[in-house]
N, C-alpha and C positions, 0 to 999 in steps of 0.2 A: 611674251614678246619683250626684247630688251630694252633698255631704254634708249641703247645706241640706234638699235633698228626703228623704236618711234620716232625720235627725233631725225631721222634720216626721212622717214615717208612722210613727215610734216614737211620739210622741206623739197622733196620731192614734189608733194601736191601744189608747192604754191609759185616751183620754178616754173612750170612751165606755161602758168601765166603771163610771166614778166616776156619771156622768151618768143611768147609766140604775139606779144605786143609788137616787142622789137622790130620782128620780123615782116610784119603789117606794113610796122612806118614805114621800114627800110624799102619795100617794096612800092611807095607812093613815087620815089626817085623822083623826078623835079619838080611833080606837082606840087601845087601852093599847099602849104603845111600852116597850122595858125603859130609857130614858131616863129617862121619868118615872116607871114601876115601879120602877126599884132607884135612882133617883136618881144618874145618868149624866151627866156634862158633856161641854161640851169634844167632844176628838176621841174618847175613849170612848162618849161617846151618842151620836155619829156613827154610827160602825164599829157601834154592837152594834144600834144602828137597822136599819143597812141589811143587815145580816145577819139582822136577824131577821125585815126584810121579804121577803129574794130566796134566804133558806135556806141550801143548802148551798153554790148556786152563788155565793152572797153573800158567802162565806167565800172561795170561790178567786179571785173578784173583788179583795177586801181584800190577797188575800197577792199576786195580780198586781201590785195596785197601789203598795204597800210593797218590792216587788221593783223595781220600774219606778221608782221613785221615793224615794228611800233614807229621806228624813224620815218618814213612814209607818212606826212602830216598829213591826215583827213581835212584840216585847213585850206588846205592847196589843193586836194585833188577836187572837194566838193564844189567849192565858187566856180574853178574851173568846169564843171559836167554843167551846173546852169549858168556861166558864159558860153560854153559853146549851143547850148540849149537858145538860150539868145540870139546866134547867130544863124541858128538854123540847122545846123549840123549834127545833133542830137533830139531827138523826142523828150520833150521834157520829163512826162510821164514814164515809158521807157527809161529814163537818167536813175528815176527815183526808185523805181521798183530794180532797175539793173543794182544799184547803190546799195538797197540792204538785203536786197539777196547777198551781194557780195561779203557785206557786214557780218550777216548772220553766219554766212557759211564760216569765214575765217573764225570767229568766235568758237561756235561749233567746232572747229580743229583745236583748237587750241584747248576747250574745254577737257574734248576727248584723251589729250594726250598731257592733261594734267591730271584725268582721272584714273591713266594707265602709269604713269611713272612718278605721280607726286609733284607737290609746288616746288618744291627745294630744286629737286631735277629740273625743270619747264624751266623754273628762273635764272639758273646755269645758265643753260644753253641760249636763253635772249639775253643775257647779260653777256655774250658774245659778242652781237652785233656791235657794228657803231652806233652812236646816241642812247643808245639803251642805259639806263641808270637803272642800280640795282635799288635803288631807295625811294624809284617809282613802283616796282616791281611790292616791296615791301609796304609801300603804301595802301596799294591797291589790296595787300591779304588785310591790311590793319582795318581797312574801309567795310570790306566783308563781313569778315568777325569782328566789326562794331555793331556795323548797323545789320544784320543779316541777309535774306536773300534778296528783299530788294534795293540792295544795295547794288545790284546787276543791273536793274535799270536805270538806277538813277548817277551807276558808275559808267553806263553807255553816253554822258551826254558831260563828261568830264575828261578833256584832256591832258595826256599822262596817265591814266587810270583804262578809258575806253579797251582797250586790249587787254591789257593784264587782267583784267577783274573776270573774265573767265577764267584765268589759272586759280585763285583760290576755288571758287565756284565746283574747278570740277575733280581735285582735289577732298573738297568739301563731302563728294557726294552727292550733291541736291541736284533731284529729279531733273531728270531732260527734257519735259514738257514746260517745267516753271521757268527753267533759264533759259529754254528756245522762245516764250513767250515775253519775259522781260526782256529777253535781247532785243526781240524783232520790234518792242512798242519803242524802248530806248533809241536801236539804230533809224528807225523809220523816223521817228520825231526830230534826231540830231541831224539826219541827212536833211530832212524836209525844210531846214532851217538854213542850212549853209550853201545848198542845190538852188532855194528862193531868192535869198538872199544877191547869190553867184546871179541869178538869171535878170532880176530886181534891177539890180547897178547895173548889168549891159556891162559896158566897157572900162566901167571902175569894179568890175570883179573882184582885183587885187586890193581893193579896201576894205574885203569883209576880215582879211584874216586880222587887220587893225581892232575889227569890230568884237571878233570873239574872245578877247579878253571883256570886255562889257558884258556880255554874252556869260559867260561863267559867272559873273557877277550875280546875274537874275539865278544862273541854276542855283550857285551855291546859298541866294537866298532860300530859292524855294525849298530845298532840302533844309536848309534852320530851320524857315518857321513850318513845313512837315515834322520836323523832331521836335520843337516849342511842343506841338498840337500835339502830338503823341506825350510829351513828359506832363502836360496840363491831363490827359484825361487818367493816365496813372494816378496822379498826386489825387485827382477827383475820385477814383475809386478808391484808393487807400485811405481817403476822410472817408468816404462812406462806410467803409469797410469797418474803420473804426468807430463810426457813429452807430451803424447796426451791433457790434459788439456792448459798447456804453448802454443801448437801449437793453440790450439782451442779457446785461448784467444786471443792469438795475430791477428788471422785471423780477428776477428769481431773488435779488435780496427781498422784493418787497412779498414776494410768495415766499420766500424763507420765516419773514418777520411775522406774516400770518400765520404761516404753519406753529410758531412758537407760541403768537398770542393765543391759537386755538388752545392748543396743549395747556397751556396756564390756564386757561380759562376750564377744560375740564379738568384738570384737579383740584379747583376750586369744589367744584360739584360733587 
């Protein structure tokens, strides 16, 4: 398959999400919308439109599509699933599991068709979109091949990175159960946080996306001192490593220094 026909059915699969959103809203015609109910612009009275026209599955739609398409901030689409959860209009539960199926599946796409056409190609062709920076894209291969494969889950809970870190991933090669697996703990934990969060505030929704710079704060702690912990127990076996050597040398000079006193000793004799 070429990489123009990959890139073509990646976007194929994720049009006709956005599409049959639209078409949901547009079909609500003068019912009350939470656009015009909470006073919603922009891509926020988008998103909580089309979610509150197509429900839960409206929500996995939005995070497919924000997966699939990195300018689509998971910031905004999540607070929003647990604000309208809030108000009634969504199942919370339903939001969360709609949420990273959606996650997982776009990963999954994107995985796939880094593993058919390579990083270099996949990062072309999003470096197309608007907001897309190529120097996120590059990031997110640097973050990979630093830190290795589970650098997938701990690249799910990282914005600017969350998307892209399947293209090295599947590029890479690495098996489809490990990265279907760190996806889904990554996406489920990052949803489950910005979905509560979103549901939590009620009608300050719109202050979480304030909050997830702090938010990155704690991840990118906990990935340091995860790397500290990992470079401490290295440094600790490389002393031992070396201490077992030092013993294991010293043992055989002192069986060398026997072996010689023996010998002297019988030709004494």
């Amino acid at each position: 398959m070429s990489p123009t026909t990959t890139a073509a059915l990646a976007t194929a699969a994720a049009v006709p999400a956005a599409a049959s959103a639209g078409a949901l809203v547009a079909a609500r015609g003068a019912a009350a919308r939470p656009s015009q109910e909470f006073g919603l612009t922009g891509l926020s009275g988008w998103v909580a439109d089309a979610m509150a026209a197509l429900g839960a599955p409206g929500v996995g739609a939005m995070t497919f599509l924000e997966t699939v398409f990195p300018p689509i901030p998971s910031e905004v689409v999540l607070p929003l699933a647990g604000f309208l959860s809030f108000q009634g209009s969504i199942n919370l539960v339903a939001a969360f599991v709609a949420a990273t199926l959606g996650s997982v599946l776009g990963a999954v796409l994107l995985f796939e068709v880094a593993h058919r056409i390579g990083v270099d190609r996949s990062v072309r062709i999003l470096a197309a979109m608007p907001l897309v920076d190529r120097s996120d894209a590059d990031a997110a291969q640097h973050w990979f091949y630093r830190h290795g494969r589970g650098a997938v889950f701990f690249g799910r809970l990282m914005p600017g990175v969350r998307s892209l870190i399947s293209l090295p991933a599947g590029a890479s090669g690495m098996p489809r159960g490990q990265f279907l697996l760190y996806t889904t703990l990554g996406s489920a934990l990052w949803n489950a946080l910005l979905i509560g969060a979103g549901f939590g505030l009620g009608t300050q929704w719109e202050r979480v996306e304030g909050y997830t710079g702090y938010l990155n704060y704690v991840v990118y702690g906990a990935i340091g001192l995860a790397l500290l912990l990992l470079v401490v127990r290295r440094v600790r076996k490389h002393r031992a490593g070396d201490t077992d050597a030092a013993r294991d040398a010293a043992e055989a000079e002192a069986k060398a220094a026997a072996a010689s006193a023996a010998r002297r000793a019988a030709r004494r004799h």
